[in-house]
C-alpha positions in Angstrom: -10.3 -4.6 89.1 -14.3 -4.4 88.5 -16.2 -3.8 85.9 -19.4 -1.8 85.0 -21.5 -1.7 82.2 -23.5 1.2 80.9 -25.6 1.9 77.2 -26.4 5.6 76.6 -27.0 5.5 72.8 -24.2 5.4 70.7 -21.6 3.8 72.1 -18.6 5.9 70.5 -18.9 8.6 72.8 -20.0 7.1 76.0 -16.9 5.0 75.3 -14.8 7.7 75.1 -15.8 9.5 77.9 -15.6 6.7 80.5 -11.7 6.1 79.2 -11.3 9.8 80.8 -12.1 8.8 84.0 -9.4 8.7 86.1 -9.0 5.4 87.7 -11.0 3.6 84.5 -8.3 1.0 83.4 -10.2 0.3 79.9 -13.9 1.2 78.4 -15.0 -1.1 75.2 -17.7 -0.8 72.9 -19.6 -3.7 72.5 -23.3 -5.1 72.4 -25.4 -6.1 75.8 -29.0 -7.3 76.4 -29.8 -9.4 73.5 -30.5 -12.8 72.0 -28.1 -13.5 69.7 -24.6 -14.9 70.4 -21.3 -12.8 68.9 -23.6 -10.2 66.9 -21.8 -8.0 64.4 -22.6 -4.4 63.9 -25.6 -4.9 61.0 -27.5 -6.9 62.9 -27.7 -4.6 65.7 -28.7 -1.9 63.8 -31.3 -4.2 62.5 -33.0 -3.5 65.8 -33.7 -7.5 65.3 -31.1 -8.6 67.9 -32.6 -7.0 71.1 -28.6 -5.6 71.7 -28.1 -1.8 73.2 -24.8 -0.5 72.0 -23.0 -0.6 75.4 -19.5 -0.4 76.9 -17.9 -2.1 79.2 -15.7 -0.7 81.8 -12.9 -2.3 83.8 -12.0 0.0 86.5 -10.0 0.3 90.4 -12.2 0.9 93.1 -9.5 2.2 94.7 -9.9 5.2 92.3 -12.6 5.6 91.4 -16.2 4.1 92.7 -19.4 2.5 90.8 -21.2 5.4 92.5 -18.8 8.1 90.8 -19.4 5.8 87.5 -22.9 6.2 87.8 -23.2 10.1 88.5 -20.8 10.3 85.0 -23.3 8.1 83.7 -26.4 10.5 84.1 -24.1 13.3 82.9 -23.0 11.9 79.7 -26.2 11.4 78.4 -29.6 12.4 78.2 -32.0 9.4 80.3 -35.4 10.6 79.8 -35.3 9.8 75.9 -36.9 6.4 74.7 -34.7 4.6 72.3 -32.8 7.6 71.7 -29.8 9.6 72.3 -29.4 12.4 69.4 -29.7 12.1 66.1 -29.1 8.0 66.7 -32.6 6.0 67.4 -34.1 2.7 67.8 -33.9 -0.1 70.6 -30.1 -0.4 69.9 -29.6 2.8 71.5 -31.6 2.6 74.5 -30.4 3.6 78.1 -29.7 0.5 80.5 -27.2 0.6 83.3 -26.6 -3.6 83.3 -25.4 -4.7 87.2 -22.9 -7.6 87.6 -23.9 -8.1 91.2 -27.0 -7.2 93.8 -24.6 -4.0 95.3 -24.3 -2.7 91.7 -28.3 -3.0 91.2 -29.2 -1.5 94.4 -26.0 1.5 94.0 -27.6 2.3 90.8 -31.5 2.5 91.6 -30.2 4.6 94.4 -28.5 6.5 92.1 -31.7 7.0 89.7 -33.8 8.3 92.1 -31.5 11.0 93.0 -30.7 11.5 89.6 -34.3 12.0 88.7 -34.1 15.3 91.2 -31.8 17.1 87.9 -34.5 15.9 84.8 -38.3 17.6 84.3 -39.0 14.5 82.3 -39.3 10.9 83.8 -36.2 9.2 83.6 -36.7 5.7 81.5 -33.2 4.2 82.1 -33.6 0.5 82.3 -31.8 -1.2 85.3 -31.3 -5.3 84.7 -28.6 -7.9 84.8 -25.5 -8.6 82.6 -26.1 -11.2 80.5 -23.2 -11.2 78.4 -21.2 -8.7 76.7 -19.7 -8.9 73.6 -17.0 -6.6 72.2 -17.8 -4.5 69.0 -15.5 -5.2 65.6 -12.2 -3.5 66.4 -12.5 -0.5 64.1 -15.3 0.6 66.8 -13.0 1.0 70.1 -11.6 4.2 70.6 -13.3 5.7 67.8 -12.9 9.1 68.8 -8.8 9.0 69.4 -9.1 7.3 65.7 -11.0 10.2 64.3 -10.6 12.9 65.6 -13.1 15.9 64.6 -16.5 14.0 64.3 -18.9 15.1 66.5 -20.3 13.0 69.2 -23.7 13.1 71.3 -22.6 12.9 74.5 -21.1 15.4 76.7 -20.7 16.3 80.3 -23.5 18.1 82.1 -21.7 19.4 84.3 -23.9 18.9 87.8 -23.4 15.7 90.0 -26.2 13.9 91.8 -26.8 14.4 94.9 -26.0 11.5 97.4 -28.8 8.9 97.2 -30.6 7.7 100.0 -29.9 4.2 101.5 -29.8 2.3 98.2 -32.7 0.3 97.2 -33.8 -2.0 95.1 -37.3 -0.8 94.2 -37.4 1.0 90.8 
């Protein structure tokens, strides 16, 4: 098993959309890219934390790749908006793909630049390194499957990437 981790805004529905991925063993919604240990759910949306809502994916490579991750990545959400997905803003909610290793950061620059080829605005996804994760308060995971009927952000474009280039690690 791998894992991936990707913040496009709220975290509810990217969440749920990545645990419909065939071969994704488990997404969790949690907090990534900040400066405080173990933060709760007010102090993230304090915006004083430095957290993106993000979730964490455990997956098979065997059935599904980081690439095919990354393509339903640029799908689910919309990149070219700054601290924003929706009705949801603020730093908290801020697009970052965080790599675990160099192939994932190189994979997913690739996979920006060819991503870019499907948006008319510049896309201002941030690509940087997992510092830690932690796992949002339990009433969080699988939102959706808890409630069903509230309306989410996210969605599925419908359009795949095209193949990127030989990755690279140049922005």
């Amino acid at each position: 098993m791998e894992k991936a981790t990707f913040a496009g805004g709220c975290f509810w529905g990217v969440e749920h959309l990545f645990n419909e991925i065939p071969g994704v063993i488990e997404a969790v919604s949690g907090y990534a890219g900040g400066s405080r240990d173990n933060p709760t759910y007010e102090q993230v949306c304090s915006g004083r934390t430095g957290h993106a809502e993000a979730v964490e994916v455990t997956y098979d490579p065997a059935k599904v790749t980081y690439r095919e991750l990354l393509n339903a990545f640029w799908n689910m959400h919309d990149p070219t908006t700054l601290n924003r997905q929706g009705p949801d803003f603020g730093h908290q909610y801020r697009s970052v793909i965080f790599f675990h290793n160099p192939e994932q950061e190189a994979e997913a620059h690739g996979s920006k630049g060819a991503a870019q080829a499907h948006f008319q605005r510049p896309i201002v996804t941030e690509i940087v390194p997992i510092d830690r994760f932690w796992r949002a308060e339990e009433y969080h995971q699988r939102y959706f499957d808890k409630h069903p009927g509230h309306a989410s952000c996210h969605w599925i474009r419908g359009w795949v990437p095209a193949e990127p280039a030989e990755a690279s690690t140049g922005a």
